[in-house]
C-alpha positions, -999 to +999 in steps of 0.1 A: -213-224-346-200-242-378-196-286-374-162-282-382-159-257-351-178-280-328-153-309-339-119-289-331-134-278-300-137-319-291-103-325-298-094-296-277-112-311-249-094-345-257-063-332-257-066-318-224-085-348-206-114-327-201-143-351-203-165-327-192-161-301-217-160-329-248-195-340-235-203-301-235-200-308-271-218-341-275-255-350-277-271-371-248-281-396-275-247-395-296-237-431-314-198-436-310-176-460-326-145-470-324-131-499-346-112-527-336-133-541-309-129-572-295-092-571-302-086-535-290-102-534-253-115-495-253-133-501-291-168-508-297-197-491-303-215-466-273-239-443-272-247-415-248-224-394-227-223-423-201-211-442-235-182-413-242-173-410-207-169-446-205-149-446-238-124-420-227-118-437-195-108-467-211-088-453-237-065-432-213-069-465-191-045-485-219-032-458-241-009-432-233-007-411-265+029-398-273+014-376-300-021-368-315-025-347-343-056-338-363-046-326-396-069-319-420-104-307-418-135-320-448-171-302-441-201-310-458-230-296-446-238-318-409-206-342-420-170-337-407-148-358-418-110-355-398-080-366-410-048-370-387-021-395-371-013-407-336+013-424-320+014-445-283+025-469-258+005-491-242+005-483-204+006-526-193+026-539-218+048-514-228+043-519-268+040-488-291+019-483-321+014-455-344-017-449-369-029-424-393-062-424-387-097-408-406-128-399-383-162-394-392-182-368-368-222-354-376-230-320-359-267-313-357-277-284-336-240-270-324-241-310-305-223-343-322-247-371-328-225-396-346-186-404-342-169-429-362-133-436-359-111-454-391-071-467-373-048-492-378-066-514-356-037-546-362-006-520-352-028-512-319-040-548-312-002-557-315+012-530-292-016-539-265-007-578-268-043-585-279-045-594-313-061-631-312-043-663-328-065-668-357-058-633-368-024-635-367-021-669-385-048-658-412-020-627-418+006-648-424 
């Protein structure tokens, strides 16, 4: 199966909660990052499919998406790179966000072994109520 094939099957899985058949997709030893940690509680970097399963949880823990959208699809060779947009509320505070966002995913093997995700970190930090002080007075 084509990387590019392997990726929309993962955001099939995604969209449908189905941890289990995203880690189908994954490699056991898969590095995945998701920017914005420490101001966006679900970010940081994992690895494994305890790592992505841990991820997920925490992202549907404080996100409920309102719409997710991959839109277009870059191959090159191994490399996928994803472009799209989302839009949310944060389940405790009730703020909303929305982000075009850019995601970088390597297929080796039919399996991902690297996911990297490019958001508007500030407009989620700011939905959640987590952006810290210094960041907010060094943006003016």
């Amino acid at each position: 199966m084509e990387p590019v094939e392997v990726v929309k099957r993962c955001y099939e899985a995604f969209k449908c909660g189905d941890i289990p058949e995203l880690l189908r997709w994954v490699s056991p030893d898969v590095s995945w990052t998701d920017a914005g940690f420490p101001d966006v509680p679900y970010a940081g970097v994992r690895s494994g499919h305890d790592g992505v399963a841990d991820f997920l949880r925490s992202l549907r823990t404080h996100v409920e998406f309102s719409a997710f959208e991959p839109k277009q699809f870059l191959a090159s060779g191994a490399d996928v790179v994803v472009f799209g947009e989302f839009a949310g509320v944060d389940r405790y505070a009730g703020g909303r966000f929305r982000s075009d966002w850019a995601m970088r995913w390597r297929v080796e093997n039919g399996l991902v072994t690297l996911h990297q995700s490019y958001v508007d970190t500030c407009a989620i930090a700011r939905a959640l109520d987590t952006v810290r002080p210094i960041l907010v007075e060094a943006a003016g």
